[in-house]
N, C-alpha and C positions, 0 to 999 in steps of 0.2 A: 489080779483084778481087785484093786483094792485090799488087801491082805484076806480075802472071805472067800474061805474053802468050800467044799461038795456040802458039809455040814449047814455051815452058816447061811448059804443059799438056798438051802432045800427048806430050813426053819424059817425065811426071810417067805419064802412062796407060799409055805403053808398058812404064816399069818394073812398074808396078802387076799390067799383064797379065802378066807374066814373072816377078814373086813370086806373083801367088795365083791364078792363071790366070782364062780367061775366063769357067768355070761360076760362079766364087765372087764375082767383080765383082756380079753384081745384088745377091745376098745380103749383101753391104759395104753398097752401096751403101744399100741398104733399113734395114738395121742402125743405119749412118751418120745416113740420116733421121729415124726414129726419136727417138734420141737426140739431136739437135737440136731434134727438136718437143717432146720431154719437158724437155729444158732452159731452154726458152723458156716453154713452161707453168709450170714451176717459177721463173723468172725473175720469171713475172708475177702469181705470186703472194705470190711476196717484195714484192715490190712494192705491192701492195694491204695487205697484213700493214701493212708502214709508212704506210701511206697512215691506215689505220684508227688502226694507233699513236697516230700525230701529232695525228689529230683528236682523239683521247680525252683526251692529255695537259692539266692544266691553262694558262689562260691561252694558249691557242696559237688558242682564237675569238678572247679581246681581241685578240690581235694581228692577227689576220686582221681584226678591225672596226676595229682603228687603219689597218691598209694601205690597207684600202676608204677611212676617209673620208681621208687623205691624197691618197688619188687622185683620190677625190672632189673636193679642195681644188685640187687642181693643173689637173684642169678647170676648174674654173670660172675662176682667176687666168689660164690660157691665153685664156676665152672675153671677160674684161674688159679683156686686154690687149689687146685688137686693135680 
């Protein structure tokens, strides 16, 4: 996790409890979560966004059916070579 061992985490929590005290750590914490689940949401939907892009773009099926049958190709030249 980041290269920060039992040590470095436990000195990281105790500053933590001594800036924002112990009541306000869940409500961080919670906050913190959050906002990692909504960025990963958002992440993944950027992601899909391009996913869809891509397929829409022209010429970017031919290419996908040239991949296919190359690979296509390279099977069969692995299965006659042996």
């Amino acid at each position: 996790m980041f290269g920060f061992g039992a040590p470095e985490l436990l000195v990281i929590l105790f500053i933590a409890i001594l800036v924002f005290g112990g009541k306000k750590l869940p409500e961080i914490g919670a906050g913190l979560g959050k906002a990692i689940g909504s960025f990963k949401k958002e992440i993944g939907e950027v992601e899909e966004a391009g996913r869809d892009l891509k397929k829409s773009l022209p010429g970017v099926q031919d290419v996908e059916e040239v991949k296919e049958t190359i690979k296509k190709a390279r099977d069969m030249s692995r299965t006659l070579g042996r």
